[in-house]
C-alpha positions in Angstrom: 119.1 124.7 101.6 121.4 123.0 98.8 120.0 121.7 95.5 121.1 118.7 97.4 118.0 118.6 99.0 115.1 118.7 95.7 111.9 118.7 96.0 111.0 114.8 96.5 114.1 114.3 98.5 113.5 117.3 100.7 110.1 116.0 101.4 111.3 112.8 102.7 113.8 114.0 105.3 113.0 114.9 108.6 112.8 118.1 110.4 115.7 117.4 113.3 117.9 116.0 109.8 116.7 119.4 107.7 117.4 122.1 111.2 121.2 120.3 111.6 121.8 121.6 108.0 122.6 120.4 104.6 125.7 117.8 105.6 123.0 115.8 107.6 120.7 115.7 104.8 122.6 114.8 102.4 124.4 112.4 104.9 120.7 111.1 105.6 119.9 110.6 101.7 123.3 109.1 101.4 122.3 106.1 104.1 119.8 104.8 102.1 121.0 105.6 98.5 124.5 104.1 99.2 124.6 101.5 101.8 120.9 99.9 101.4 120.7 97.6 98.2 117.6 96.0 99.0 114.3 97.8 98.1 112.6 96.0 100.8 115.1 96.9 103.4 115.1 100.5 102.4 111.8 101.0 102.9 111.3 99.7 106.1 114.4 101.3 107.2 113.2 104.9 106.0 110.1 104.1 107.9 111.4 103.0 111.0 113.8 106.3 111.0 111.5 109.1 109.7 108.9 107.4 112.7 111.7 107.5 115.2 112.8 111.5 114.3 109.2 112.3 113.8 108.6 111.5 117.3 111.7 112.7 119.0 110.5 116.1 117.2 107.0 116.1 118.8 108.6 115.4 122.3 110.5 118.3 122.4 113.8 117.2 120.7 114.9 120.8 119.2 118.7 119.0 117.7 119.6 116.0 116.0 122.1 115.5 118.0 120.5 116.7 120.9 118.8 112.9 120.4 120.4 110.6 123.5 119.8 106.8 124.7 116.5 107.5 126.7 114.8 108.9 123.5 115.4 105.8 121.5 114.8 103.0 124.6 111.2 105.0 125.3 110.7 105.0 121.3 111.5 101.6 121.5 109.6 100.6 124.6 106.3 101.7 122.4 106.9 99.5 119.5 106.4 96.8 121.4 102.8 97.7 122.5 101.6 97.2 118.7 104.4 95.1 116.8 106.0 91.7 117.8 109.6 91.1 118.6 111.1 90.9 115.5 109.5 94.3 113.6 111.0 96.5 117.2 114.7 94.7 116.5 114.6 95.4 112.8 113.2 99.3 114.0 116.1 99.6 116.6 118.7 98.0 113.9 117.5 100.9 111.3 117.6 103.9 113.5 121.1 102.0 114.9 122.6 102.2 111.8 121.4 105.2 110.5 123.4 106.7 113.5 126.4 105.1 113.2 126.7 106.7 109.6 126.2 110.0 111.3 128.7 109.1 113.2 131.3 108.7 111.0 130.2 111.4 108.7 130.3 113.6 111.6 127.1 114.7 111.7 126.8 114.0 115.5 129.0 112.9 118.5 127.6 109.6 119.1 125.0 107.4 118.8 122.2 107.2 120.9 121.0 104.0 120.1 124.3 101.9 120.6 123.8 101.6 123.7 120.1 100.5 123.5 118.7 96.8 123.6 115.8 95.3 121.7 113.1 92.7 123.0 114.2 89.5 124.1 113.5 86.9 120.7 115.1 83.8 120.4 113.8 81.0 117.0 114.2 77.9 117.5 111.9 76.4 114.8 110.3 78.0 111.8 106.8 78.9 111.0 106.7 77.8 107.1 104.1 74.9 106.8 105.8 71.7 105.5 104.3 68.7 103.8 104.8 65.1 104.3 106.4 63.9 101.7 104.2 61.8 100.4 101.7 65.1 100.0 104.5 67.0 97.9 104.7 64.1 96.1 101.2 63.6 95.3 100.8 67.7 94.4 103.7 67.0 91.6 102.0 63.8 90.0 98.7 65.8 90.4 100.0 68.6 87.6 98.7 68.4 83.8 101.6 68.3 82.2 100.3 68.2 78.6 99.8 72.1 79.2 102.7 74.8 79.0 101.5 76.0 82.4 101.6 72.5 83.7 105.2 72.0 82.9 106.1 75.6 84.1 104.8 74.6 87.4 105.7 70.9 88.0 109.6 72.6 87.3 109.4 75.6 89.5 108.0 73.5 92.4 110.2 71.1 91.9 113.1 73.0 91.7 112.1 74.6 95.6 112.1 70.9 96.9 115.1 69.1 95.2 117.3 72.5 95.7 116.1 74.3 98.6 115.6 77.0 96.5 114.4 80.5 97.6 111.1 81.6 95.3 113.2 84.9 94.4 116.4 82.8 93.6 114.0 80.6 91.7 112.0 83.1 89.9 114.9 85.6 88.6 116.7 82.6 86.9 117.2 82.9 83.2 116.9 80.0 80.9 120.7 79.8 81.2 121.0 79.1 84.0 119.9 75.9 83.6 123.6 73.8 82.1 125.0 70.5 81.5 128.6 69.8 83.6 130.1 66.8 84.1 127.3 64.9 81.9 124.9 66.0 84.9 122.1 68.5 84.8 122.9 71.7 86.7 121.4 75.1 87.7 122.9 78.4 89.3 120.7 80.3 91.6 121.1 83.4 92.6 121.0 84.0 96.8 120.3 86.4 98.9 123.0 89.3 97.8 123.5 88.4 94.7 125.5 85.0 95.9 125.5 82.8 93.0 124.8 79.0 93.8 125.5 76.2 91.4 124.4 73.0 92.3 123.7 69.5 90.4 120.0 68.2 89.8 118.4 65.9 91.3 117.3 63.0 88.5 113.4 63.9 89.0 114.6 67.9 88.9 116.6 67.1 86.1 113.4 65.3 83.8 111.2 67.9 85.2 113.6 71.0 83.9 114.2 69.3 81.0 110.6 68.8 79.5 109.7 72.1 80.5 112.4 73.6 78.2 112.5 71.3 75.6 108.4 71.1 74.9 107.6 75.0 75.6 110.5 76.2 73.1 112.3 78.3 75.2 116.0 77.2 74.9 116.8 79.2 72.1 116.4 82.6 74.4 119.4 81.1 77.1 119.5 85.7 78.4 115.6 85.7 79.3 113.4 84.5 82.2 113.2 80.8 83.1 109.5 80.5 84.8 107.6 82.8 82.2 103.8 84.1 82.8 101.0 82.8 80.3 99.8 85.2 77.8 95.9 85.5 78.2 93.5 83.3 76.3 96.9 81.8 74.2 98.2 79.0 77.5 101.6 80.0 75.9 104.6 81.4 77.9 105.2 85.0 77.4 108.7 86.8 77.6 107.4 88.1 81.0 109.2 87.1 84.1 106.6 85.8 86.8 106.2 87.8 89.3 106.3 86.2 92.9 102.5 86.9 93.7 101.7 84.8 90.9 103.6 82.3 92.0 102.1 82.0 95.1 98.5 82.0 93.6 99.5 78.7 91.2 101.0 77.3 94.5 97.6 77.6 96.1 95.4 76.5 92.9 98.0 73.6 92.9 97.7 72.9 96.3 93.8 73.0 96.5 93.5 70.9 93.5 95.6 68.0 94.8 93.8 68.0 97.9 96.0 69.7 100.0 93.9 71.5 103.0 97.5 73.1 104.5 97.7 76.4 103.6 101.2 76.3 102.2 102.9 79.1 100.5 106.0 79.5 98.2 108.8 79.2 101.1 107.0 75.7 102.0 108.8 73.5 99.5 112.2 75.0 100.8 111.2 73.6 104.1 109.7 70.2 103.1 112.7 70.0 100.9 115.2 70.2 103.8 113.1 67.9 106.2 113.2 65.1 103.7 116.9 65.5 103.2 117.5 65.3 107.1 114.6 62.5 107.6 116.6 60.4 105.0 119.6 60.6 107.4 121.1 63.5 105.2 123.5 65.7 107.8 123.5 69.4 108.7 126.1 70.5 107.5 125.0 69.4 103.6 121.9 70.5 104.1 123.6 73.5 105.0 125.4 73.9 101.9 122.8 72.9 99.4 120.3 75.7 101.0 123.4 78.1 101.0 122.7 79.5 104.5 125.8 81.4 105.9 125.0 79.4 109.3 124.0 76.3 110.2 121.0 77.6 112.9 119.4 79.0 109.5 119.2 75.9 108.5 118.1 74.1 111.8 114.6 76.3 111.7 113.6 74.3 108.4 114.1 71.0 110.0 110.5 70.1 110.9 111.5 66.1 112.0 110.4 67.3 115.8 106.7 67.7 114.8 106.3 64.0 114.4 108.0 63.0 117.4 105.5 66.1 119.5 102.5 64.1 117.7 103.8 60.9 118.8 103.9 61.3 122.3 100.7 63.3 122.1 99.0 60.4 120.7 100.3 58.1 123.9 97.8 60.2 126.1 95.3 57.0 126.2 91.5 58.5 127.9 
């Protein structure tokens, strides 16, 4: 083999990729080095494909490209005795792409999964717990805010509900991020890709953003993190970015302490956020926009308005 192929890299390529020669593997290594940016993604793409070749190996597949459109729709057809709709798709997808990149590196002919198709799955309606908003409003008023932790948390949650904003958006903003335009509050997000998003405050954002910075001392460093962890036994903000798990646990302690028996979690105050907006006769197509969803059916799934009309005409069944 090439020094392409070193020891931890050789170890994580498959046997059909390794017997087609050193072109395939570094072709291989090359799909999820140079065209996967997400960690996330990578991983469960490498998964999906070293699981798919692993088995096409132990059924008597001798060549990569020896690998055709049965192989992958029988692969496929076992997925979905252990993993719901979505996981197969995003297992077909990986082993889907991986061959169109052989493809066109020429590596093989063609690819055997083109022609393949996933379980049926259609979404209509997200799963994300949402609150009434008379319940995220009681959470916020329930938060000490005499603490640095209190203000920390009152500003991250309220930045999910008056933005839409994603927790990872929310959590890798830097204190900079937070600027004054047009005599207006503002703060840039950073989206999924790297999209930024700049969008104006809303005035209870704006106060909430505004003590936090201002009483926990943190304007001076504008380059570092905005929502900071506590150092232990001090109940002072570190120079530690919080990490997303943590997040989540505050959300819960929060959640728990004002009385809140749904079992929320951080995506919940993007979704309570939009159904507000749309309940208070905002449109779509701003909703849309303020989110930053690339299409308006993204948006659709946080709009929770029909679970109140479902309870309603429940409720009419009078035994």
């Amino acid at each position: 083999m090439n020094e392409i192929i070193l020891l931890g890299a050789q170890r994580a390529v498959p046997a059909l990729v390794v017997a087609a020669g050193d072109q395939a593997a570094r072709r291989f290594l090359e799909f999820f080095t140079a065209t996967i940016r997400n960690p996330h993604t990578r991983r469960a793409y490498g998964r999906a494909c070293g699981e798919f070749l692993a088995w096409c190996a132990d059924a008597g597949v001798r060549e990569l490209a020896a690998v055709g459109p049965l192989h992958v729709a029988t692969w496929i057809e076992m997925q979905t005795r252990d993993l719901a709709a979505p996981s197969v798709k995003q297992r077909l997808a990986a082993v889907r792409h991986l061959f169109d990149w052989l493809v066109t590196g020429q590596v093989v002919p063609v690819n055997p999964a083109a022609s393949v198709r996933g379980p049926s799955h259609v979404v209509r309606q997200g799963k994300t717990p949402v609150l009434e908003p008379a319940e995220a409003r009681a959470l916020l008023d329930a938060i000490d805010t005499t603490t640095q932790a209190g203000l920390r948390d009152r500003a991250l949650i309220g930045l999910m509900v008056y933005s839409f904003a994603r927790i990872g958006a929310a959590l890798g903003m830097k204190v900079e991020d937070v600027f004054t335009q047009n005599r207006r509050l503002w703060v840039r997000l950073r989206e999924t890709g790297g999209k930024a998003h700049a969008m104006p405050c809303h005035h209870r954002l704006e106060a909430y953003l505004t003590a936090y910075i201002e009483q926990t001392g943190i304007m001076a460093d504008d380059k570092g993190p905005l929502f900071r962890t506590i150092g232990r036994g001090t109940g002072r903000l570190t120079t530690t970015p919080l990490p997303q798990a943590n997040a989540h646990a505050m959300i819960r302690r929060r959640a728990a302490a004002a009385g809140i028996e749904t079992k929320i979690g951080n995506h919940t105050f993007r979704a309570t956020g939009i159904t507000a907006y749309l309940k208070n006769k905002g449109t779509l197509e701003h909703a849309q926009a303020i989110a930053n969803h690339a299409s308006p059916r993204t948006t659709k799934l946080y709009d929770r308005r029909s679970d109140e009309i479902t309870l309603d005409e429940v409720e009419k069944i009078a035994i």
